[in-house]
N, C-alpha and C positions, 0 to 999 in steps of 0.2 A: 439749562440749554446747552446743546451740546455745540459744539464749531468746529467742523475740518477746512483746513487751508491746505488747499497741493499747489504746490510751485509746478510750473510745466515751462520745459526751455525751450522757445519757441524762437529759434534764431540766436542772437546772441540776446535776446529779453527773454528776462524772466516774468511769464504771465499766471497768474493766480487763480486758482475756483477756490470760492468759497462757499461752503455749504451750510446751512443751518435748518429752517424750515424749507427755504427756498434754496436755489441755487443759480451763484451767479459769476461771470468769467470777467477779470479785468486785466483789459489789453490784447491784443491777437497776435502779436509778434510779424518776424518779415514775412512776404508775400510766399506763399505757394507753401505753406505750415500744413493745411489741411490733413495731408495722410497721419504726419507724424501727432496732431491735436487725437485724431481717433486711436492713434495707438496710446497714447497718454491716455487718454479716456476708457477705453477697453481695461486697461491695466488695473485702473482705479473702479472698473466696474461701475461705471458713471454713462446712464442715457444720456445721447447728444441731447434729443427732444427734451430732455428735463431742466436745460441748461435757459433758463427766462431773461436776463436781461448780460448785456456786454458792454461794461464801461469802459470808454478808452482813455485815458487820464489825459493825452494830449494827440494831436494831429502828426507825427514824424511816422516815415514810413517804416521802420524796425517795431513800432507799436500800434499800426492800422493795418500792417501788409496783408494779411491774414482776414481781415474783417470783414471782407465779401462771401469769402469762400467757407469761414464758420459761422456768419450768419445764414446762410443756408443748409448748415450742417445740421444748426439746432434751431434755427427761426425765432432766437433769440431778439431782444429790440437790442439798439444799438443806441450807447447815448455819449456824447460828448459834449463840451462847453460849445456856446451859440458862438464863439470866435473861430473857431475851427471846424465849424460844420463843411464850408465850403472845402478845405484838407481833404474830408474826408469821402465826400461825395464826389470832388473832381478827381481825387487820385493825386493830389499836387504833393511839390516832393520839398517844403522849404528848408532851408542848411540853418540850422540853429549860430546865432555870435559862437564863437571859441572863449574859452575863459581861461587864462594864462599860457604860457609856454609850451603844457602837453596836450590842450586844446586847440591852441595853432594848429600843431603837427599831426595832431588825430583829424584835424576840418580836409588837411591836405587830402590826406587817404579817403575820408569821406565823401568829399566832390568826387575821385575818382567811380568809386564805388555806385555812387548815387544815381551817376547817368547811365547806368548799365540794369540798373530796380525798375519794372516795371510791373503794375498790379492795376486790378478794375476798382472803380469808386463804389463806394458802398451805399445806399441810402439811412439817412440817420432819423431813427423814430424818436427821438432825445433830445432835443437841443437845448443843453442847459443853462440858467443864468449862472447870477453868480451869490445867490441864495443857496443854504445847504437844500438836499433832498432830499428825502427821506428814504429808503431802500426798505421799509415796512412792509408796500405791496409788492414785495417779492419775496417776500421769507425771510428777509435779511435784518437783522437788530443794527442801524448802523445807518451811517448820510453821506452823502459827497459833497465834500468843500470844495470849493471854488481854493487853488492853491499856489497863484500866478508866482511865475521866477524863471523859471527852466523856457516857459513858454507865459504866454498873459491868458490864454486860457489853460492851464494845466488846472489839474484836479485830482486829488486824494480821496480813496474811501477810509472811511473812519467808524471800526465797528467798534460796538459799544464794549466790549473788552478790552479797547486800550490797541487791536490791531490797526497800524496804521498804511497802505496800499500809496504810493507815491509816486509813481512811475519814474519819471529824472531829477524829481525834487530834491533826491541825492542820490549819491552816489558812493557802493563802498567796496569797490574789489576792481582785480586788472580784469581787463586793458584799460579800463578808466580812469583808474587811482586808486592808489594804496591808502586804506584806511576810508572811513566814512568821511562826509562831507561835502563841501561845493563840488555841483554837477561841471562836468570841463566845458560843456553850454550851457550858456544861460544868456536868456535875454535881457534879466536884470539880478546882479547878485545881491543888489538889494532887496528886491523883493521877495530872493529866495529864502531870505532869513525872516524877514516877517511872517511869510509862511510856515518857516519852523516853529517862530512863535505861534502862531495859531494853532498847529498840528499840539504842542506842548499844552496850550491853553485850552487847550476840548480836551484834554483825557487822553495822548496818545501814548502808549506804552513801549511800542513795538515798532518797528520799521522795516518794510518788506520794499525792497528796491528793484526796479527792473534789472539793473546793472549792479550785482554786487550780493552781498549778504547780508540774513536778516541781523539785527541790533538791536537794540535798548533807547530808547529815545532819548534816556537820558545824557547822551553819547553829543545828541544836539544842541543840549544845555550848553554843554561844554564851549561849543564852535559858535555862539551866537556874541 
C-alpha cells in the first residue's frame, strides 16, 4: 500500500493530504487560503473533486479559516469533534489558556490579531464522538482519536503506518518553541500528555504538527 503525505502551509498551519486509496485533507488553515490550497493542489497534480473528507483536528480559527471556502472547492464532508461543531458552524473565534511565559506573551499578540480574522461558518457533516473512527470508507488505512489537551475536543489521525496528524497537540518549531513538546495553549497540560500517551499506545511513529516539524514519537516518550 502505497501513502503520500504533502504538507501545505496554509497560514502559519501546517495542513496535510493524505493519500492512499482515497484521499483526504486535515485542517484548512487561516481564513481566505483558497487561491493558495489550488495552487498547492495544481502543483501536486491533485483534483480538488477527488479530495472526500476534511478533518479538522480542533475548532481555532488558524485551523477552520479556510473550511468554507475548500469545502466547496472539493465538496469534501467536514468532520470535527461534537464539542466544537458549534466553532465551526458559527464561525466563533475562542483564545485557547497561555501555558507558561512565551504563551502569555504570544495570547497578547493573539487577542490583537484575533479581532481583525473574520471568516463564514461552515456546515459540519461529522460530528464526532469521542470513540476512534474509522477512515476505511474513504480510502484511508487509519482512525481518528479523540486527543483532548490543547482543546477538550481536539483529535489526531492516526494511520496505520505509525503516521501520527495532531494539529496543537504539540508543538515543535518557532514562533511557538524551540524543540518538540507542550503546546504554549492548552486547556489542560494534563491531558495533553495523556494523549501522548495514547498517541504512543496505538502505534504512533511519527508526528506531523500544525506548528512546527515532523518527529519521531519517540521524542514523546521522552517529555512524558
Amino acid at each position: 500500500m502505497k501513502t503520500e503525505i504533502h504538507r501545505l502551509s496554509l497560514g502559519m498551519c501546517y495542513c496535510y493530504l493524505i493519500k492512499q486509496e482515497g484521499l483526504i485533507l486535515v485542517d484548512t488553515g487561516f481564513p481566505n487560503q483558497g487561491k493558495k490550497f489550488l495552487k498547492e493542489l495544481t502543483s501536486l497534480s491533485i483534483v480538488p473533486k477527488d479530495i472526500s473528507l476534511i478533518i479538522l483536528t480542533h475548532g481555532h480559527n488558524d485551523h477552520i479559516g479556510s473550511a468554507n471556502e475548500i469545502k466547496g472547492l472539493t465538496g469534501g464532508k467536514v468532520a470535527i469533534n461534537q464539542r466544537e461543531k458549534e466553532w465551526v458552524e458559527q464561525a466563533l473565534k475562542p483564545l485557547p489558556p497561555p501555558v507558561g511565559l512565551w504563551g502569555k506573551i504570544m495570547m497578547i499578540m493573539l487577542k490583537r490579531v484575533t479581532t481583525r480574522i473574520h471568516f463564514p461558518g461552515t456546515p459540519v457533516d461529522l460530528a464526532l464522538g469521542d470513540e476512534d473512527f474509522s477512515l476505511e470508507d474513504y480510502g484511508i488505512h487509519g482512525r481518528v482519536l479523540h486527543t483532548p489537551g490543547h482543546t477538550a475536543g481536539s483529535m489526531s489521525l492516526l494511520l496505520d503506518t505509525g503516521d501520527a496528524f495532531v494539529g496543537d497537540l504539540v508543538m515543535n518549531g518557532l514562533p511557538m518553541r524551540i524543540g518538540a513538546g507542550m503546546p504554549i495553549f492548552a486547556e489542560s497540560t494534563d491531558a495533553v500528555k495523556k494523549s501522548w500517551r495514547k498517541l504512543l499506545d496505538n502505534g504512533a511513529k511519527r508526528i506531523y504538527c500544525a506548528h512546527g516539524k515532523l518527529f519521531q514519537a519517540d521524542k514523546l516518550q521522552k517529555l512524558l
